[in-house]
Residue, then its C-alpha position, 0 to 999 in steps of 0.5 A: x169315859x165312866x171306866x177311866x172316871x170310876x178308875x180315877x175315883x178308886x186310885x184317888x181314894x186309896x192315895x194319899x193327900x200327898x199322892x193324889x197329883x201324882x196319881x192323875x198324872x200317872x193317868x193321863x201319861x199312861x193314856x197318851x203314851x198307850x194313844x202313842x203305841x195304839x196311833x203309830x204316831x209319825x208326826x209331832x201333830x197333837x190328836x185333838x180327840x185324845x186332849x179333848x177326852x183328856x180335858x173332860x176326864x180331869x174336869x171331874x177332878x178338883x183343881x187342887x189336885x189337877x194343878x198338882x198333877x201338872x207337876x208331876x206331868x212335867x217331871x215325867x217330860x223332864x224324864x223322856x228329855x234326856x232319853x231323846x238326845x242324839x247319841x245317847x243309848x244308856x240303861x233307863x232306871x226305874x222309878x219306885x214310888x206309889x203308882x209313878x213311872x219311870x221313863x223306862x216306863x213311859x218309853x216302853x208304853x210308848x214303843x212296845x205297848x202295856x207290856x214289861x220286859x226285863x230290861x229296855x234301853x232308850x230310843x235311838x233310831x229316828x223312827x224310834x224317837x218320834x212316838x216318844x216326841x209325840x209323847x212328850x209334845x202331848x204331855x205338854x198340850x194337856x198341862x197347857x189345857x189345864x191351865x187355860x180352864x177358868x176354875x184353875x186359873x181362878x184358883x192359882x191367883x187366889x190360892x193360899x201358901x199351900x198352892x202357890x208353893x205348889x204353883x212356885x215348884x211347877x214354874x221352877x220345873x218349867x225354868x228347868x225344863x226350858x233350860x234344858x230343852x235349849x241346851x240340847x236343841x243347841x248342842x245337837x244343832x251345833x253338832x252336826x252340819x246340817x239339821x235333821x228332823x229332830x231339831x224341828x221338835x226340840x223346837x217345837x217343845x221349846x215354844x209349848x214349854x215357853x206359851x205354858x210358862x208364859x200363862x202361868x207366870x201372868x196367872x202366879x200372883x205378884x207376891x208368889x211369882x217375885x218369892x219364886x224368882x227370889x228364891x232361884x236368884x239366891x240358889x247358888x247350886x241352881x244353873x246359871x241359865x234357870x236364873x238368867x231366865x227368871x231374872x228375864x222374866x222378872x223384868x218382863x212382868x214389871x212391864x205389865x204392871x200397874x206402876x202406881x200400885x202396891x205390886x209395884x213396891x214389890x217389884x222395887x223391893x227386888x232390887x238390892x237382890x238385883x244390885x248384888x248380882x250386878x256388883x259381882x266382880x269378874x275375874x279370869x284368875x279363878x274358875x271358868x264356870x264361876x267367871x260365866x256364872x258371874x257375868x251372866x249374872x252380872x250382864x242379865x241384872x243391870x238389863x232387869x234394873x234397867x227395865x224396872x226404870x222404865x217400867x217402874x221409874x220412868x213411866x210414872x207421871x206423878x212427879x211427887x212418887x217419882x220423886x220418892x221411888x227414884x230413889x230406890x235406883x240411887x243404889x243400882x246407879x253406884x253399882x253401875x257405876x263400880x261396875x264400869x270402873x273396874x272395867x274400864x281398867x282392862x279396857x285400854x289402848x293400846x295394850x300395855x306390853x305386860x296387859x292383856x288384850x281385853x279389846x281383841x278377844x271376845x269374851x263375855x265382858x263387853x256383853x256386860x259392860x253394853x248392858x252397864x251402860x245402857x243401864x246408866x242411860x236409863x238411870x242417869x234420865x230417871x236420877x237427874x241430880x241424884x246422880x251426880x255424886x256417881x257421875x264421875x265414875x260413870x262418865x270418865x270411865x266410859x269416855x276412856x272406853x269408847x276412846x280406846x275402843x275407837x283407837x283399836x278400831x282405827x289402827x287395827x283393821x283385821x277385826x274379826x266380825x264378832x268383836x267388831x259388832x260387839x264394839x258397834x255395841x259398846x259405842x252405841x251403848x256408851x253413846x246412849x248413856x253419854x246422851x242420858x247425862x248430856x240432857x240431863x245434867x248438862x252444866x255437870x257434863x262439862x267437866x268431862x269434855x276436854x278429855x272426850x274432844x279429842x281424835x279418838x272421842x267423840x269426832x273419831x270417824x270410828x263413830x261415825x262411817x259405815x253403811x250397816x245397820x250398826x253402824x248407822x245407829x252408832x252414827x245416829x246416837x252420835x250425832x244426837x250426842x252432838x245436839x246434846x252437848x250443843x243444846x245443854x252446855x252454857x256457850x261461855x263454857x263451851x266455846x273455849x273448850x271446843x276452840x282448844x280442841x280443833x286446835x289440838x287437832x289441826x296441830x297433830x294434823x299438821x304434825x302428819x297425824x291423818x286427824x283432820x277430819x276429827x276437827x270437822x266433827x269440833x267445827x260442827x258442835x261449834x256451829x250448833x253451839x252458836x246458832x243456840x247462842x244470843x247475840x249478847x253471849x258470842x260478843x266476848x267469843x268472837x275471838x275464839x271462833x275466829x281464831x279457830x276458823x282462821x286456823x281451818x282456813x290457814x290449814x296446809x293440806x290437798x284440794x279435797x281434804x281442804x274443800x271439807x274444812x273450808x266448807x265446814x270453816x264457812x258454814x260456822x262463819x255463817x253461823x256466827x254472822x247472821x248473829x251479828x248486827x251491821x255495824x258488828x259485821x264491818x268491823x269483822x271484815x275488815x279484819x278478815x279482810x286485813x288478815x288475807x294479806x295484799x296479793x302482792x306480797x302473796x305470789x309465792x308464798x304458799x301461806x298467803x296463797x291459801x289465805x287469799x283463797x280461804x278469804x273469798x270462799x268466807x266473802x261468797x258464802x256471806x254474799x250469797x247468804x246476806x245478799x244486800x245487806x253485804x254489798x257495803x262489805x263488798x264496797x270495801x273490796x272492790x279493788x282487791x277484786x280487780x287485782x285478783x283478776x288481773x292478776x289471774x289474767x297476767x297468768x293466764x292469758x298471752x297478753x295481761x293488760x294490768x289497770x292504770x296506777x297499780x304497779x306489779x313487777x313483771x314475772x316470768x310467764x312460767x311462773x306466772x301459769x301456777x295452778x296454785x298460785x290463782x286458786x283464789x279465782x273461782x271464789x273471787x268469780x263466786x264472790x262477784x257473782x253472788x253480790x251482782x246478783x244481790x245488786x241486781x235484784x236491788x236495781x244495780x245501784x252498787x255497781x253503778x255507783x262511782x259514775x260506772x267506775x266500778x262497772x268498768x274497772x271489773x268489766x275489764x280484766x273479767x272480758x280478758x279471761x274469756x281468752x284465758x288459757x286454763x291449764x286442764x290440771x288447774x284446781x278448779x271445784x267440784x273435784x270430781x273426777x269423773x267430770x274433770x276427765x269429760x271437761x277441760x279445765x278452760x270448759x269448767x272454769x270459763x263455761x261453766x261446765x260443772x261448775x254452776x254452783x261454784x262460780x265461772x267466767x259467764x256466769x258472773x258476766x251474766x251477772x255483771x250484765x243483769x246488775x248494770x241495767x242500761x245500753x250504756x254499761x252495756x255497749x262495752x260488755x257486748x263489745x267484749x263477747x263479739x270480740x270474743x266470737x270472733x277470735x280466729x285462732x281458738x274455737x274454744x273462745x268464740x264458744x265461750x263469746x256465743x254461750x255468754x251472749x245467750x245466756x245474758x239474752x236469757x237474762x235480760x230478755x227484751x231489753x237487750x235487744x237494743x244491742x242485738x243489730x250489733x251482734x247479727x253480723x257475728x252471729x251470721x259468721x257463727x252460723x257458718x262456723x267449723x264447730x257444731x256446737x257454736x253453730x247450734x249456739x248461735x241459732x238459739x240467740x237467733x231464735x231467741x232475738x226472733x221471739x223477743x221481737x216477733x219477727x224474722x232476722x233471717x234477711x238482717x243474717x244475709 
């Protein structure tokens, strides 16, 4: 150590002002590339004795003069860089100035030892590279040591000019460095298949070069860092990369910075550097480099501006400084903005036959135009109306990207994986940015939404299916899009607006343009629109709505696709409905009750058909969501009702019985066995069900009334369709086929196999039943189910009689058992029966009777 101390002093003295770094750095690469050649050194592992001698040989030193000589240290690894890429055995060229090296030099200390040889070419077998690795790997550990000394970092943050231009000269060698160490770590891995020993130490460099950069940018004062990066943005001769990292690091910084205090200004102050970078047109027409230096740039600028938003804008809590720093953004949101209207003219489809195709091909553009927008979000949250003037040359051009990049996606299905991802990210940057100006200036937002609901905006399923993480977060910021533009626009604007829209969209779909689910999408921001809504604002509205709905129940389409728009129709019915008060309800459904039409008129006609269908699906989703209060309603169709059933038992059963003083003409039976033309019955049974159930909790009153008229005028034809004869391809819901191929439709539409929920034959008896309340509605009921279990010819009816006179047992309980001495002798037929199933149900309402009445029925079954 005294040796190494006293050699440190002489060479320090005889050197110059200018030399002294240079000289401790010549020092400390010597002693480690000799530990290199003395060790044999066969792995990348630092020797901690050789740092620790290090560290207190250079603690003898100023630190002025040990922070010179990292410079030094780190040009002489900048030396041994290239030397340690694959491939590369070129003569090394010495170095000449006072006591420095050369990597010829470094390289042959480390190999052969404190000898010269006239000429030395580079490492080039593993083995031979190793040592140098080490080298270079040490070099870096003891600049890091130096840095992590209390008396070094003391002095850089409190260092005059003269040491922060040597502090700004060591972070641009370090950019350098970084810079270059990745592109060789890339160009090596990329050039062989399979990875080899060295790309584990161009990584390894990498992080030590990263933690060392890392320290000293957080030790470089606020003045001397933001001069530094400033002076690399504006060199146009430096690699485009060196200042992408520092403009990364830039924004990085702001994030740690105090956003009230005076370095704050500073970093503000960086942003018409930024806003020029970010400005730079892209153009293809010239250099290839130019066109990725620009867009580098461009793309690496509005991330910066971005980030200084947030940290410097947007983070602020003092409304009055907001007040005075957003404007510094207003600038960068004009930039933002130029940006996205240049781009948004190569950004169309479909391609125009003399346009190229800026969509299909991948390129370095749609990383900027990603960037751009989620720049917008953030400066469109912190500008509010600061940004309206730029508002149309931000909203219009991103509404028309994303409604091209949605039709590419849709019609163009052989995507290649990296321009599909770069799409999720141009929808869900869009998207972020479309949500910014939605919250925000939402009555602004208006103007721009009759161009965006349309098949291939907003509703498009391109935003909206998918099961990757992508393309779960597009659908995410969809639908906060959705709430937004529900939330912020006045309804009186909006209702209009979106009843134009699933007009034009049933329209082209009717036209056979495969659009109707874009229309569900229309319906949903209608119901969250309405349900934001006052009474007092959707009274001059309930036109529209209901126009619009009518269309959606009107729509010519397959069972599946019409289930979804009857559930979504229902769904914003309701919405509007529960808005209403009673006396604004009637009035509403006679209408619709008017609208649905007369079955008569309506037994070929497939339009009248799905009307009468739509009009009882809206009739049970009010019953089940309004209960009583909708029994009034309800008072109004009790006799379409009845026609409806009758009508389904004139088609499904051998013999209809049709009630006293309705007139039908007769049909031909073929006719009459028309699938389609009973499809309003299973919501007709729904409907019922619901109300009776309603009815029933309010202690049967309603269907009572009229001295047991109405019990027995729906009693009638609903005991007819236990002998029904269902046709197994009968629409009946849910359309599931895995259920339909395990239950016939008699099963499904009688029984209620499948279809709890969706209204069936025992069930609305079950509820008929429940809501009568007395032995006298009740005796004409029973008689019917015994009736039923005693058909003969079809086993498949007795079951339906024995499941419906279980499930009114489970019902009612002990009040029925008035009735259960009729039932005995048929249930003890039922125990002998063919059919184990009918068997095992009538031993359950045997059992049941026993434990209501607690006692044994077995004699009563003899």
């Amino acid at each position: 150590m005294q040796l190494f101390t006293h050699l440190c002093d002489a060479l320090l003295y005889c050197s110059g002002r200018d030399d002294k770094g240079a000289v401790i750095a010549t020092i400390v690469t010597i002693f480690i590339a000799n530990e290199a050649f003395g060790t044999k050194s066969k792995s990348m592992d630092y020797n901690e004795n050789s740092l620790l001698f290090l560290d207190e040989l250079l603690s003898q030193v100023d630190a002025d003069v040990q922070i010179a000589s990292t410079l030094k240290i780190l040009q002489y690894i900048g030396s041994l860089i290239p030397q340690l890429q694959a491939n590369n055995d070129e003569l090394m060229e010495e170095d000449s100035p006072f006591f420095t090296l050369g990597a010829a030099d470094i390289c042959s200390l480390v190999l052969k030892g404190p000898q010269k040889d006239s000429i030395f070419l580079a490492p080039t077998s593993s083995r031979e590279k190793i040592p140098v690795f080490w080298t270079a790997l040490t070099l870096l550990g003891s600049v890091k040591q130096i840095y992590a000394t209390t008396l070094v970092k003391k002095v850089i943050r409190h260092g005059n000019d003269q040491q922060a231009s040597v502090c700004l000269n060591i972070w641009q060698e370090l950019m350098i460095l970084q810079s270059n160490t990745a592109r060789i770590r890339f160009e090596e891995a990329h050039s062989s298949t399979k990875k080899n020993a060295a790309d584990r130490y161009w990584e390894s460099m990498g992080e030590e070069i990263g933690a060392i950069l890392s320290n000293l940018q957080n030790l470089l004062p606020v003045p001397h860092f933001l001069a530094s990066v400033s002076s690399l943005i504006q060199d146009t001769d430096i690699d485009v990369d060196i200042q992408r990292k520092a403009i990364f690091l830039l924004a990085e910084r702001s994030t740690e910075t105090d956003n009230t205090s005076h370095e704050a200004i500073l970093f503000l102050e960086m942003l018409p550097d930024l806003v020029n970078l970010a400005g730079v047109k892209l153009s293809k027409g010239g250099d290839d480099e130019s066109y990725r230096r620009s867009a580098i740039l461009s793309q690496s600028s509005f991330k910066a501006i971005d980030q200084l938003s947030k940290s410097l804008g947007l983070s602020v809590s003092d409304d009055k400084l907001l007040k005075k720093r957003s404007q510094s953004f207003v600038p960068a949101l004009e930039a933002v903005a130029e940006s996205l209207h240049r781009i948004s003219c190569k950004f169309i489809y479909p391609i125009e036959s003399t346009g190229e195709d800026e969509i299909s091909t991948f390129n370095l553009e749609m990383q900027v135009l990603s960037s751009a927008a989620l720049c917008a979000a953030s400066l469109l949250t912190l500008l509010n109306a600061k940004c309206l003037a730029s508002l149309p040359k931000i909203a219009k051009p991103l509404i028309s990207i994303l409604t091209s990049v949605n039709a590419y996606q849709k019609n163009d299905k052989a995507v290649d994986d990296t321009i599909r991802q770069s799409m999720r990210l141009i929808q869900l940057s869009i998207l972020r940015a479309l949500v910014a100006a939605a919250e925000h200036v939402p009555h602004f937002f208006i103007p721009y939404l009759g161009n965006f609901l349309i098949p291939n905006g907003l509703p498009s399923p391109m935003l909206r299916t998918g099961s990757s993480d992508e393309e779960i977060a597009v659908s995410n910021m969809a639908d906060r899009l959705d709430r937004a533009i529900a939330a912020g626009s006045p309804v009186r604007q909006l209702i209009p607006i979106l009843s134009k829209s699933t007009s034009k969209c049933l329209k082209k779909a009717a036209d056979g343009n495969n659009v109707w689910k874009e229309s569900l999408v229309i319906f949903k921001l209608m119901k969250l629109s309405i349900e934001k809504a006052t009474r007092a604002e959707l009274g001059p509205l309930a036109g529209k709505i209901i126009n619009s709905l009518i269309q959606a129940y009107a729509f010519d389409c397959n069972m599946v696709t019409r289930c979804e728009l009857i559930d979504i129709a229902n769904s914003t019915l309701l919405s509007m409905v529960m808005k209403l008060s009673e006396a604004q309800l009637r009035p509403l459904y006679a209408k619709l009750r008017e609208w649905k039409g007369d079955i008569d008129k309506s037994l070929s006609d497939d339009l009248a058909i799905r009307r009468r269908s739509s009009f009882w699906s809206m009739s049970a989703a009010m019953s089940k969501e309004l209960r009583s209060i909708f029994l009034p309603c309800m008072s109004t169709v009790v006799g379409d009702i009845a026609r409806e059933l009758e009508f389904a038992v004139s088609c499904l059963c051998s013999a209809p019985k049709l009630s006293k003083g309705h007139k039908r003409q007769k049909m031909e039976q073929s006719t009459l066995t028309s699938s389609h033309s009973i499809s309003a019955l299973q919501p007709v049974l729904l409907c019922l069900e619901s109300a009776l159930k309603a009815d029933a909790h309010e202690g049967g009153n309603w269907i009572r009334g009229d001295d047991g008229q109405r019990y027995n005028q729906l009693l009638q034809p609903l005991a007819r369709l236990l002998t029904a004869s269902v046709p197994n391809d009968c629409a009946i819901l849910p359309m599931l086929e895995d259920e339909r191929n395990s239950a016939t439709g008699y099963e499904r539409l009688v029984q209620g196999v499948t279809t709890e929920d969706h209204g069936n034959v025992v069930n609305c008896l079950t509820s008929l039943a429940a809501a009568a309340g007395n032995e006298q509605l009740w005796k004409p009921l029973n008689h019917a189910l015994l009736e039923a279990c005693g058909n003969e010819r079809r086993s498949e009816v007795r079951q339906s009689g024995v499941k419906a006179l279980l499930s009114i047992i489970h019902a009612l309980g002990e009040e029925y058992m008035v009735l259960l001495p009729e039932c005995l002798p048929v249930l003890s037929e039922l125990l002998e029966d063919e059919d184990e199933n009918i068997v095992a149900l009538a031993k359950e309402c045997v059992q049941q009777g026993e434990e209501l009445l607690g006692e044994s029925l077995e004699d009563s079954l003899r």
